[in-house]
N, C-alpha and C positions, 0 to 999 in steps of 0.2 A: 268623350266628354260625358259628365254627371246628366245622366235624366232626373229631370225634376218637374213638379207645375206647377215650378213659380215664372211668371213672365218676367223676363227680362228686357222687355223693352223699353224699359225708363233706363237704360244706358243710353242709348242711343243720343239724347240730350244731354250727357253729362259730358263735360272737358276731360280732354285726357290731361290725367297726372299721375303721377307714379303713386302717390295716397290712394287714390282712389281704383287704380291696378291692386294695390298692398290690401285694401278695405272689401274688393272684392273676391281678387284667392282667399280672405280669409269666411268671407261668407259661403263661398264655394267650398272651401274644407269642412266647416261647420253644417255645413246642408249633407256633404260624403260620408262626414260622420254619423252623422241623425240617422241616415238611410243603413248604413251597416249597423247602426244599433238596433234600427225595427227589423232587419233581418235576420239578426243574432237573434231576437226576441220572438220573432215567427218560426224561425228553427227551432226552439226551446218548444213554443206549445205543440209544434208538429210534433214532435219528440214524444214529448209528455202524452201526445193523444195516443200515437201508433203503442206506447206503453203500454197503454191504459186496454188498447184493444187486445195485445195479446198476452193481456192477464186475465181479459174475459173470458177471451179463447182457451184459456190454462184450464178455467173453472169449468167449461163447456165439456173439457178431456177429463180432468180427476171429477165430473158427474158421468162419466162414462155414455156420453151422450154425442160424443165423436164420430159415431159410425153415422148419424143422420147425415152430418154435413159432409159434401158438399150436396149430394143427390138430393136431401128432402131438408133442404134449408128451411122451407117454408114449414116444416113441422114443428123446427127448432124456435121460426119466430112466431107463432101461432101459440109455441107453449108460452113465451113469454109475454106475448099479450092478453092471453089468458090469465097470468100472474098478475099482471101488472092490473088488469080488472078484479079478481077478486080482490086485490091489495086496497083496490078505491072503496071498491062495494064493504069490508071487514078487516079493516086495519093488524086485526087479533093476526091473521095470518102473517105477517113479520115477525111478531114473536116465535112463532112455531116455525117458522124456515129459516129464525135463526139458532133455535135450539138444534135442528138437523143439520146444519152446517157448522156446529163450534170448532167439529173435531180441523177443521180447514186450518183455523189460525191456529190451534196446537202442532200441527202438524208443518205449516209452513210460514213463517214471518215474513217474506215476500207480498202472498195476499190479503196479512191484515190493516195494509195499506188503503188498498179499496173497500171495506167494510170499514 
C-alpha cells in the first residue's frame, strides 16, 4: 500500500459506494504519482550534486594537487578556506585566479559548466 501523511480517517464515516471506491483509487493514484515525481526529481538533484562533486574533484587532479588527498585532506581544505578568506578580505583576487585558470576552459568544455 502507498505511504503517505495524509490521514485517512474521515473514511471511516463515509458510506460505501462504488463513486466514492472510483473517487478514492483516483486520489490514491494521484498521491502514487506526486510521490514518484518528487522522487524522479530528488534523483535528478542527487545526480546533478554527485556531478558537480566530481568535476570538483577533476579540478583538484588537472591542479595536480591529488597527491594530498586522501592522507592530508585537511591541507586540501585549509587551502581552500584560505581562498575563500582572502576572496572576502580582496575581491581583486578572483580576477587573477581567473586569469591562471583560462587555459581550463580552452582546454576542456566539460568544466566551463562550473565557472
Amino acid at each position: 500500500m502507498l505511504e503517505t501523511d495524509i490521514d485517512f480517517a474521515f473514511l471511516a464515516g463515509l458510506k460505501s459506494s462504488s463513486k466514492i471506491s472510483n473517487d478514492l483509487k483516483r486520489v490514491i493514484r494521484k498521491l502514487w504519482y506526486l510521490k514518484m515525481k518528487e522522487r524522479k526529481y530528488t534523483e535528478i538533484e542527487r545526480k546533478a550534486d554527485t556531478r558537480s562533486k566530481i568535476m570538483m574533484g577533476g579540478l583538484i587532479k588537472k591542479a595536480d594537487l591529488d597527491h594530498l588527498h586522501p592522507e592530508k585532506a585537511e591541507v586540501l581544505y585549509g587551502m581552500l578556506l584560505d581562498c575563500k578568506k582572502r576572496l572576502e578580505t580582496d575581491p581583486s583576487h578572483l580576477n587573477k585566479w581567473q586569469e591562471m585558470g583560462k587555459d581550463l576552459t580552452n582546454v576542456s568544455k566539460s568544466y566551463s559548466k562550473i565557472m
